[in-house]
Structures are given as structure tokens and as C-alpha cells.
N, C-alpha and C positions, 0 to 999 in steps of 0.2 A: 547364733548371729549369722547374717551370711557370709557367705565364704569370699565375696569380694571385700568386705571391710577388714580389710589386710593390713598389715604395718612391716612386721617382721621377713621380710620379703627382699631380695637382693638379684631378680631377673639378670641384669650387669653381669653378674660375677658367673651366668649356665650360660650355654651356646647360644647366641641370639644373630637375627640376618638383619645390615639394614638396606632401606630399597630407597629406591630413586624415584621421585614422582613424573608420571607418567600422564603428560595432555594431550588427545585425542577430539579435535572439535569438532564432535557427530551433532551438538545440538545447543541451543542456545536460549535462555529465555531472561525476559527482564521482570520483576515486578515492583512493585510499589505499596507502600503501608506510613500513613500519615507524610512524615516528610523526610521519609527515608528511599532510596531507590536499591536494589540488589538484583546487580548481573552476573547469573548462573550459566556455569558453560560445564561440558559432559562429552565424551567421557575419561573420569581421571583416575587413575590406577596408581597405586602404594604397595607395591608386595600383595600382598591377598587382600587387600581394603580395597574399595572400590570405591567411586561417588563421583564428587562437582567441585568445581574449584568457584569460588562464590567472590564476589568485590560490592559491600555495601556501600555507599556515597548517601553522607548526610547534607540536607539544604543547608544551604552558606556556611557551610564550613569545608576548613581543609584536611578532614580530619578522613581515611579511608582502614576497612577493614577487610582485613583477604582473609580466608578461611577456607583450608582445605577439608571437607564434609563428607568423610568414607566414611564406611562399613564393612562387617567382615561376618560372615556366619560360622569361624572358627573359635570355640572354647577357649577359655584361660588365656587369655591375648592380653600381656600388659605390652605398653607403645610408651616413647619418647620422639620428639620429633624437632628438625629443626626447620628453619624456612626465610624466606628473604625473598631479595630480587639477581635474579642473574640473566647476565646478556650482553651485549656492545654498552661498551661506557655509556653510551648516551651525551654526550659533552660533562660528565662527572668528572672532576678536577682532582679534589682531595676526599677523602675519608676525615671522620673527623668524629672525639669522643672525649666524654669526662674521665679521665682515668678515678683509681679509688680513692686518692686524696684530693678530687674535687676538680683538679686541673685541665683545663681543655687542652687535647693530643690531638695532632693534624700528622696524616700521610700521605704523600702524593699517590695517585693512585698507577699503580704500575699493572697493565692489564695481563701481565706474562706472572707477576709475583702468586707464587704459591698461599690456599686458603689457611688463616692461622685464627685462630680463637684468641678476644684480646680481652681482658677484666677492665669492666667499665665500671662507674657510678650510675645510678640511675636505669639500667640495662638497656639502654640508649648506645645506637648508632649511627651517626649521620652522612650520607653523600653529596659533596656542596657544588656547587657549579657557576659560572655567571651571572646564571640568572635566580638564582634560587637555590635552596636544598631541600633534601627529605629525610625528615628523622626514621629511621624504622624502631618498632618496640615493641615487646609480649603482653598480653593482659597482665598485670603486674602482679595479683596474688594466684592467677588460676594456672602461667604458666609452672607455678614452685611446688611440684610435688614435694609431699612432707618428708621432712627429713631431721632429722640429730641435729642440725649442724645447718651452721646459716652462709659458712664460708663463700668467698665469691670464687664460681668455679667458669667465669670468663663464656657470659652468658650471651657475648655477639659476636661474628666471625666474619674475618675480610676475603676477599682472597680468590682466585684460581683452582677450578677444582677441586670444590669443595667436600670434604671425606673421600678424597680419592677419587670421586667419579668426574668421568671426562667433560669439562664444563667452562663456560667463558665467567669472566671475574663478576665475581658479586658482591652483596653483603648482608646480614640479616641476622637472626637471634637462634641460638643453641642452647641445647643440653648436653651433658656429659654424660655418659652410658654408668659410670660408678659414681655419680653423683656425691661425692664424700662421703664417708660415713661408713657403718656398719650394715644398717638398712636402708634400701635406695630402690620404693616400690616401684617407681614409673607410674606413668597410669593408666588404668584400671578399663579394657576396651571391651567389655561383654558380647558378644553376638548379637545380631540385630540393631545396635543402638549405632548412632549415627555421632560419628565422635568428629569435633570442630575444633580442627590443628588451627589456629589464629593468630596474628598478627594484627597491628597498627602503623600506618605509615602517614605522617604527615606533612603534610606541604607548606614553604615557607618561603616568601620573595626574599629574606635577607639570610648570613650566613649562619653559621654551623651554631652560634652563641645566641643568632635569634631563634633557632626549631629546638635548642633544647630547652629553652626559654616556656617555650611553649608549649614543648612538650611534658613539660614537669608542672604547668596548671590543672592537667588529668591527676596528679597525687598530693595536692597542695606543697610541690617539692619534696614528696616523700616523707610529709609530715602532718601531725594529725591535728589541725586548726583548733584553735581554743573556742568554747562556743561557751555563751553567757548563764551561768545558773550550771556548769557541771565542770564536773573534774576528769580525765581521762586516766583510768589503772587498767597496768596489762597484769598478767600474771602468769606461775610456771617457768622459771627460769633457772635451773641447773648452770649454774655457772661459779659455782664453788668460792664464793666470794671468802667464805671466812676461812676454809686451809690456806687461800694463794696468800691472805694477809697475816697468818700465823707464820708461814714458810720465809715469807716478805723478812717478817719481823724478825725470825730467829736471827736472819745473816746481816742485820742490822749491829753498827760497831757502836749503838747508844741503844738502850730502849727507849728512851726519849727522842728519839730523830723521828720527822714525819714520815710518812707514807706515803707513794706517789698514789693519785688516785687514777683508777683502775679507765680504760679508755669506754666503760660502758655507762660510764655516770655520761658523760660527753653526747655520747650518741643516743640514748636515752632524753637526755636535752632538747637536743637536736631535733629531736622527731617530736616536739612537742607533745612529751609523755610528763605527766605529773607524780605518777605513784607506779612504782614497779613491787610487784609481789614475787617473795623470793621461792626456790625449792631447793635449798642447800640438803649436801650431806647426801646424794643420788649418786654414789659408785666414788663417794668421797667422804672423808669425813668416818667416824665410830658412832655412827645412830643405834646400835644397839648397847655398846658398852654401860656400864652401869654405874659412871660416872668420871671417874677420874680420868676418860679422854673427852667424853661429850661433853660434859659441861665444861670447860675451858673454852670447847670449839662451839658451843652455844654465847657462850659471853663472847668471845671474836666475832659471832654472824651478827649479834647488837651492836656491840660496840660500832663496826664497819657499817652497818645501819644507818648509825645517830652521825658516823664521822663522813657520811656521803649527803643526808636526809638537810634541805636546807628551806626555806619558806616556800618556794617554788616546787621543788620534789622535793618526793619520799621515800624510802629504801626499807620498805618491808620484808620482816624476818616472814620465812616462813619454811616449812618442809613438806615433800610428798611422802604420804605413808603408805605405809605395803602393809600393816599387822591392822589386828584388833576389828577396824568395823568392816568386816567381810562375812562371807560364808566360807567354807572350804567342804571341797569336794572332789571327788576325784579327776584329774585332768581338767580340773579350772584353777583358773588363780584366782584368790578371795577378791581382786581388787588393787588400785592404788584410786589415793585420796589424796588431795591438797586440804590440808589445815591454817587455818590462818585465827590468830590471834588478834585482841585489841592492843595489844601490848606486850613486851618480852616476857615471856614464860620459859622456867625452866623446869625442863619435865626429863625423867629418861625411861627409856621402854623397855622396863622388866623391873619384877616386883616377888620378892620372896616372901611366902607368907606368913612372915613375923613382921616384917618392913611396915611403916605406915603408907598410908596413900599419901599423906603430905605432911610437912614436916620443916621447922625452921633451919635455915643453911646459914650458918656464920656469915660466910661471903656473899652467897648467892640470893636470901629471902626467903623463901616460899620456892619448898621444892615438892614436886610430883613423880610417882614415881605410878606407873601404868603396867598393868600385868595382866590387862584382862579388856573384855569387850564393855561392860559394866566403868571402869576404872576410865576409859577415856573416852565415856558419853559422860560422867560425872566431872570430868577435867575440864571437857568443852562446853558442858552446862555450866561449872563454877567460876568458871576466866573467861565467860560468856565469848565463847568461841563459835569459828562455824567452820563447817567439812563438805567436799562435795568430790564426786566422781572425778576422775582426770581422766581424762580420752575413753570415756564412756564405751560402750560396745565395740571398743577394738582394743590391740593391745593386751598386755594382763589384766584388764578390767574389760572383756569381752561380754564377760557376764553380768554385767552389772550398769547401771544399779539394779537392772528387772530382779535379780536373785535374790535382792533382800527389800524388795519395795515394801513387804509388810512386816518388816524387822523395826524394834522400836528406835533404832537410830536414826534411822531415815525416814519415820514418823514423825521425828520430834524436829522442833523447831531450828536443832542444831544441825541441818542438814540441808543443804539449799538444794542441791539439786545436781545436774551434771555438767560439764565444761565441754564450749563447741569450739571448734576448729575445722579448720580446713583440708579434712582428712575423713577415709582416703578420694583421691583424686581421678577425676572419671571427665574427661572432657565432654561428655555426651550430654552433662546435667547444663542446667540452666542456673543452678545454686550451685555455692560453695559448701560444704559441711553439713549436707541433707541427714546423714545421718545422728546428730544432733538436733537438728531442725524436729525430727521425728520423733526422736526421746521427748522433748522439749513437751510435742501435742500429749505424749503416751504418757508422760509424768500428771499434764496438767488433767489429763481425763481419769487419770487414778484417783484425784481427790484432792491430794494435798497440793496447797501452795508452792510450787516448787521453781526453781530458775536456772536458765543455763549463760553463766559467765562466760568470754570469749577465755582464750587460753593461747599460748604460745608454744612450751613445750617446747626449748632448745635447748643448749649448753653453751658453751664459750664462745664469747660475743666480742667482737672490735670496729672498727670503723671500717677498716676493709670490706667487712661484710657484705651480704644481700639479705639483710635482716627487711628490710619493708616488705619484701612478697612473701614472709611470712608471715606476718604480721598481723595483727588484728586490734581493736582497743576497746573498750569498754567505756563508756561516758553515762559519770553516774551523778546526779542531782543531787549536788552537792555546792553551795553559794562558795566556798571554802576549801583547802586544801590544809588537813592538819597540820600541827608539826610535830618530831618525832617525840619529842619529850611529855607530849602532852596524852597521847596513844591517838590511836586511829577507830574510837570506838563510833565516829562518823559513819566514817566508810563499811563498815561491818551494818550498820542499821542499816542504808541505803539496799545492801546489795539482799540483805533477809527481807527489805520492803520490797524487792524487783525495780526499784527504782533507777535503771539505768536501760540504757540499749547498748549493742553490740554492733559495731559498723567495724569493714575492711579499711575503712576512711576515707573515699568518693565520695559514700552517701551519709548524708547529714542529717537524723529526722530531730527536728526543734522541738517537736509538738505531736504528739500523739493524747488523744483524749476522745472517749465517748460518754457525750453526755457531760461532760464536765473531769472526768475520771480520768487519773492517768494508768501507767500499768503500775501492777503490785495494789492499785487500789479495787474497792468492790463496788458495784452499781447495782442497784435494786431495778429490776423492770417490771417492777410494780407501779412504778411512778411514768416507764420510758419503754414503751411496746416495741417503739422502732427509735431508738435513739440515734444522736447525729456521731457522726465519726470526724474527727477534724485531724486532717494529716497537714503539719508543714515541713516538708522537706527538698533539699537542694541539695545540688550534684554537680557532675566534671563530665562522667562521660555520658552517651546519651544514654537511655534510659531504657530498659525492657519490657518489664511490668510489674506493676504493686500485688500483693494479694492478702486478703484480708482471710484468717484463717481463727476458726472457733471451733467448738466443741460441746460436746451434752453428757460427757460422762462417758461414751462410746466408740464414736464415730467421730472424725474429723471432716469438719466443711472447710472451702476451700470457694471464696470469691476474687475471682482474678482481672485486674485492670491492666489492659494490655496499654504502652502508652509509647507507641511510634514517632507520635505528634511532636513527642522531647528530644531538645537538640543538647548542644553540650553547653555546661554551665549554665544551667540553670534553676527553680524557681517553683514550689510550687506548694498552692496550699488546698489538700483536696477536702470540701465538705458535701455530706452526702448522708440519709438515714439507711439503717440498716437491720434487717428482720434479724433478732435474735431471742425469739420466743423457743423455750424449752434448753437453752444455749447454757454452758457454766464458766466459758471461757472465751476471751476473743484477742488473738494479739492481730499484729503487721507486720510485713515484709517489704523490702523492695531491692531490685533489683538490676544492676544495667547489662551493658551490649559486652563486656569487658568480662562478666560474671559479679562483676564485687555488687557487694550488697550491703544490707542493714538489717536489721528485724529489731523488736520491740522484744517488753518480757510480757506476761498475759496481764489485762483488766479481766478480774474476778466475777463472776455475774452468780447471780440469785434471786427468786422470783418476788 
């Protein structure tokens, strides 16, 4: 794999220098593309980075984008960066922000008060004045290198002298150099590649309540809009739900006394999430015991399931596996996998060879007991389960799935395919999670039907949080949202038909179909030489370009619609024929000015 899809990585914690940016205006130009305008000025210096400090202005709107656009032709260069406005107040009156419980914080602005890092809502800052204010803000998923841990590490900064360097009062949006956590890769600054430090600042005749008003219609208020005909499920969440309500319950003075319910059911809510898939039992929990600790803490992740899971959400069990469907080899890791069930299964992971493979449990039903690679493709064939890669080509699963693509588990139908994410982080790209994006063609040109789920991949979650710039969701066609008693063998068909797409949640595609076809389905081009493509999709920020992307078995084609012309919030439905003669596969993309994106899963093609 290459050696920039990194995860395990902690630059923060070796010797690192930070620099001060440097403008020099030797040269100036302006250009234009549909109905956007961007003034480049030169020359601007970062430490060893070089480039343009860039301000795009979209027609009628007050919406502006700064972008600091170096390069560096030194090796192994990972960068964090922060950035704002600094200078004479300007007639700037007060500062002004959501704190993490929601509540609007006003300070007057003192232009001698030293620069302090404050935790907001929304990673929102604003400077209000008489006549107006200006919200400043980060691209909301591109600024969040991956990490463990969605903790809010006070992601905008006021202040005098900002990190020490000698400088008049400013404000703007930050990173932290150890960014919580164990791993804390920064991101990813290759040689040669032209990396776009960015920001949003926009403009507002009324106070600090009207720009973040406003500024929160770019995330539908950091929440992922209901849309007619699907359901939205995240998945991958480490967040130990069934030991914290065992531990809950031991030091309870009734067994019968409720349980408070946990601050993630709430925020999960909140964000207009329907179905959360769990990965309990990741550095918690006896996932290997052989019984007598796992199943107790199997029947806790159900039970806390059904006592959270209500018409509206769902609270799917679920775990990340490290054994059984891998390969092992020297200096690889066989893999981890996310499993999910249509319903509570109790299974434990080791099997003596007298043991049955399954076997009636007084208490429990239907027990399984997995001792082999054989033993849990039979599990997940018989409780009509599905598996698929978790952080594909990076991480313990660097090698995979390519190491076992012609292994009979990821053959068979019980295999969808691998999970994308926003990782690792590269500000140079124009996509989020290229690295998935590319599995995604490499799976579909192998042969098999195969799909990539969005994924999340954190642990312990509250409201405090900066969980939205993690974040991703999966919206999958589905008229229905099960309930828990009934199982979720819905959602399970949907996601083996490809019937969903993956959006950061800006972009919304309604309608994707060629020919009539949607993805997960197959189109004959025996009937349809150059069939129609019908895209409907609608957005917040403007817009980059679509790209319509297929394949023959081999080689990946790549048709790109660049679309300038798109302002913010809006609209559109593109129809169009399209040559896919000798083609086996065709999905979509799109894309805005911010990085977030959408993409489709494949329409199946055949002559």
C-alpha cells in the first residue's frame, strides 16, 4: 500500500517547527470560471512551503473563500495549520460564538488581550460590529484529520499574538499539534503537490445570531436532512456501550432502577441519524472468552440496543473482528472486519474440537461457537449476515481486502465489500477518502458485486463533541425504518443490493439512474448503446465538479463535469447520454468547493 496511507502516526509528539505566513506582493492576477471570480496574489511563504494566498467571491452571495495554496519539494512533510484574519479592529466591537451547549458567548474585544483557543459549537467564530458581522469557519469534514476521538479540542482562537508570534488582534480557526488521542496523523503534504490551507468567511448585515444562522445552512445545522424513500445509517462506533451499562448497573441499589440513557442516543438524534451500527468490545469487553464473560456482555450490547432502539432510531449490535476472515503473513495483519447481523446473535470466538458449532443455550437460544475461517462463513451464511473490510488499505487492514480477493469469503455473497472514510488526510486532493473511492473501481473491475459503506470509526461520543466533521452517513432506500424487535433484515438487503449512497451531508443525490437503473441494479446495453444518465442532486456549498466514473474489467474511465456556474444552495437535475459500450460498471460522484462530497455505489452493466 503506500506509504502515505498512514493512520498510526503521531508527528505532534517528534520535534516539529511552526512558521508564520509570509506575504510578499510581487504579482497579482484575477480570473474567472462561470460565476465565480478568484484573486491570486504571490508571493507567499510558510516555512519551506511556498505559493498564493487566493480569495474566491461567488455572484450574489456573501459567502468568501481564503486559501493559503503552497508547496514544498521536501519528503515526508505532514502540516497542520491554522488561519483567520488579523489587523486593526476594523470598527469590530465584540467576538461572539456558540459555546458546546448551544449557548451564544459574546466578548468584547480587547485589542491588547492575549490569543486563546475557545471550544465552540458549530466551529464557528464570529466578529460583530455596527454595521454587520463575519462568521469565519473551516471546511467542515476536510478540516478534521482522522482521529480516535471526536473530542472538541477548541477549534477557533481570539486573541493578540496568536501562538506567540508578534501580531495585532485577530480571530480564526485552529488545530492542536496533539490533537487528542494516541494517533494524531496531521495531514499528509507530499512533494510537489499544492496543498489548500482554507477557510470560509461570511458576511452578514445583522448580528452574531444572524451569521451563524447562516452559516449553519452550509450543514443543514450539522445535521443530515431526512430525504423521502431512505433511511440514514452510520456505522463503526467503539464506544463500549454494553460494559459502561453493566458497570452502570452493578453500583445500582435495585436491579430494577432505570438507567440514565447514555448522551449519544441524544446527539445521534440530533443530527438526524436513524440507525447507528455498533462495534462494541474494541479494547473492552472479553471478545475472546468462551463464554462465561462474553455472553453476559453480548446479552448487555442487546438488551441496551432494544432499551435505546425506538420507531425513529435504531441501536444496532454489532462488533469489529480481528480473527478468522483474513490471511496471515508475515509482518501483515490478517485484517479487521465489521459484522453485522439481522438480529441478536450469540456467538463466542473459539471452538474445541469436541464442541459443536451450534447448540441450544437454556438462557441464551441458539449458540455459536467459531473456531475457524470455515465456522464463521457458515455463521454468517446461516444468520444470513454480512462482513466487510473496516479502514481498508490502511491501518491493520493495510492489506486488505486485495490479499484475499480470491478467498471464498469475499466471493460469496456474504461479503459486501470495504468501508470509506475520510482518511488519510491530504489537503491537496480535491476528494475526501480517495483511497476508498479507488478500492471501490479495483473491487468493481475484479468482478464481483461489491460496495463501499461510509464508516465512522470513533469511540466515546457526548455532545461536547466535534463529531459532525467526522462524520459521514449512508442513506439507504429504504420507505421504512425497522424496529428493533422485529430485526433489521431490511437494512441488511438494501446494503448486499448497493442500494444506498454515501454523502459527507451537503450533497444530496435524490436520483441517480441510467436508463432507468439505479445502483446495485444491472442494465443490458443490448437494448441501450448510449443510455441516458439522470442525476438529481442538491447542495449548500457551491459546487466543483461531478464525475461520472466506469469501468471494463481493467481500466478505470473517468468523465468529469466541471460546474463553476453552481452557486450555494442549490438545484439540479443533470440529463445526458453516455457511451458505455465494452463498460461493466458505471457509478457518480460529486463534489464541492469545501471538499464534501457524495458518490453513488456501481449500476452493473452487461452486453
Amino acid at each position: 500500500m503506500p506509504m502515505w496511507n498512514v493512520f498510526f502516526d503521531s508527528p505532534g509528539k517528534r520535534p516539529y517547527q511552526m512558521y508564520r505566513s509570509n506575504l510578499e506582493v510581487k504579482r497579482a492576477r484575477i480570473t474567472s470560471a462561470g460565476r465565480r471570480a478568484t484573486v491570486e496574489l504571490g508571493d507567499l511563504t510558510v516555512g519551506r512551503f511556498t505559493g498564493e494566498l487566493l480569495f474566491t467571491f461567488y455572484a450574489g452571495s456573501p459567502l468568501i473563500h481564503m486559501e493559503s495554496v503552497v508547496s514544498t519539494d521536501e519528503d515526508r512533510c505532514a502540516i497542520f495549520y491554522d488561519t483567520g484574519l488579523v489587523g486593526d479592529a476594523a470598527g469590530w466591537k465584540q467576538i461572539a460564538w456558540r459555546d458546546t451547549e448551544g449557548q451564544m458567548q459574546r466578548m468584547m474585544i480587547d485589542v491588547e488581550s492575549p490569543d486563546r483557543p475557545i471550544a465552540v459549537r458549530h466551529r464557528t467564530i464570529i466578529a460583530e460590529c455596527d454595521s454587520g458581522s463575519i462568521a469565519c469557519f473551516p471546511p467542515p469534514h476536510q478540516f478534521q484529520f482522522p482521529r480516535d476521538l471526536t473530542d472538541n479540542l477548541k477549534f477557533v482562537w481570539a486573541g493578540k499574538d496568536h501562538h506567540g508570534q508578534p501580531d495585532s488582534f485577530g480571530f480564526g480557526v485552529r488545530q492542536s499539534p496533539d490533537g487528542g488521542g494516541a494517533y494524531v496523523p496531521w495531514f499528509n503534504a507530499p512533494p510537489g503537490t499544492k496543498q489548500r490551507l482554507g477557510v470560509f468567511f461570511l458576511l452578514s448585515r445583522g448580528r452574531a445570531e444572524d451569521a451563524i444562522k447562516e452559516t449553519l445552512r452550509y450543514t443543514h445545522g450539522d445535521r443530515f436532512p431526512p430525504l423521502p424513500g431512505h433511511i440514514t445509517l452510520t456505522t463503526h462506533y467503539h464506544m463500549a456501550v454494553a460494559v459502561a451499562a453493566m458497570n452502570q448497573r452493578a453500583k445500582l441499589a435495585s436491579p430494577d432502577a432505570p438507567l440514565p440513557v447514555p448522551d449519544f442516543v441524544r446527539v445521534f438524534k440530533d443530527m438526524g441519524v436513524n440507525a447507528v451500527h455498533l462495534a462494541e468490545f474494541h479494547g473492552d469487553g472479553h471478545p475472546k472468552d468462551p463464554g462465561p464473560l462474553r455472553l453476559p456482555e453480548l446479552e448487555a450490547m442487546f438488551d441496551e440496543c432494544r432499551r435505546h432502539s425506538d420507531a425513529n432510531f435504531l441501536l444496532i449490535p454489532g462488533e469489529e473482528g480481528n480473527d478468522f476472515l483474513g490471511i496471515k503473513e508475515p509482518g501483515k495483519h490478517p485484517g479487521h472486519w465489521m459484522g453485522l447481523f439481522p438480529k441478536p446473535v450469540y456467538w463466542i470466538m473459539q471452538r474445541k474440537p469436541e464442541e459443536p458449532f451450534a447448540e441450544k443455550h437454556p438462557k441464551y437460544g441458539t449458540l455459536y461457537r467459531v473456531g475457524s475461517r470455515e465456522d464463521m462463513v457458515e455463521l454468517l451464511k446461516r444468520e444470513h449476515g454480512l462482513a466487510w473490510s473496516a479502514h481498508p488499505r490502511i491501518k491493520a487492514s493495510s492489506w486488505t481486502p486485495d490479499i484475499f480477493r480470491h478467498e471464498d469469503f469475499y466471493l460469496a455473497d456474504i461479503w459486501l465489500g470495504g468501508a470509506w472514510k475520510a482518511m488519510p488526510a491530504d489537503l491537496s486532493r480535491e476528494r475526501l477518502g480517495e483511497r476508498v473511492l479507488d478500492l471501490l473501481d479495483d473491487m468493481a473491475n475484479w468482478g464481483q458485486k461489491k460496495y463501499a459503506p461510509g464508516e465512522v470509526d470513533v469511540f466515546k461520543i457526548d455532545h461536547t463533541h466535534e463529531l459532525y466533521g467526522h462524520m459521514n452517513i449512508n442513506y439507504v432506500r429504504l420507505n421504512r425504518l425497522p424496529r428493533y424487535d422485529e430485526g433489521w433484515q431490511l437494512i441488511l438487503n438494501a446494503l448486499r443490493a448497493g442500494q444506498f449512497f454515501v454523502t459527507t451531508g451537503e450533497i444530496l443525490i435524490r436520483e441517480f439512474t441510467i436508463a432507468g437503473k439505479e445502483s446495485g441494479q444491472t442494465l443490458s446495453l443490448k437494448s441501450a448503446k448510449r443510455p441516458k444518465l439522470r442525476v438529481n442532486a442538491e447542495w449548500t456549498f457551491p459546487l466543483r465538479f461531478a464525475e461520472v466514473i466506469s469501468g471494463d474489467g481493467q481500466k478505470v474511465y473517468r468523465e468529469r463535469i466541471d460546474l463553476p456556474d453552481t452557486q450555494s444552495f442549490g438545484k439540479r437535475t443533470l440529463n445526458f447520454r453516455i457511451e458505455l459500450r465494452g463498460r461493466k460498471w458505471v457509478r457518480f460522484e460529486v463534489w464541492d468547493v469545501a471538499s464534501n462530497g457524495a458518490f453513488t455505489q456501481p449500476i452493473w452493466l452487461e452486453d
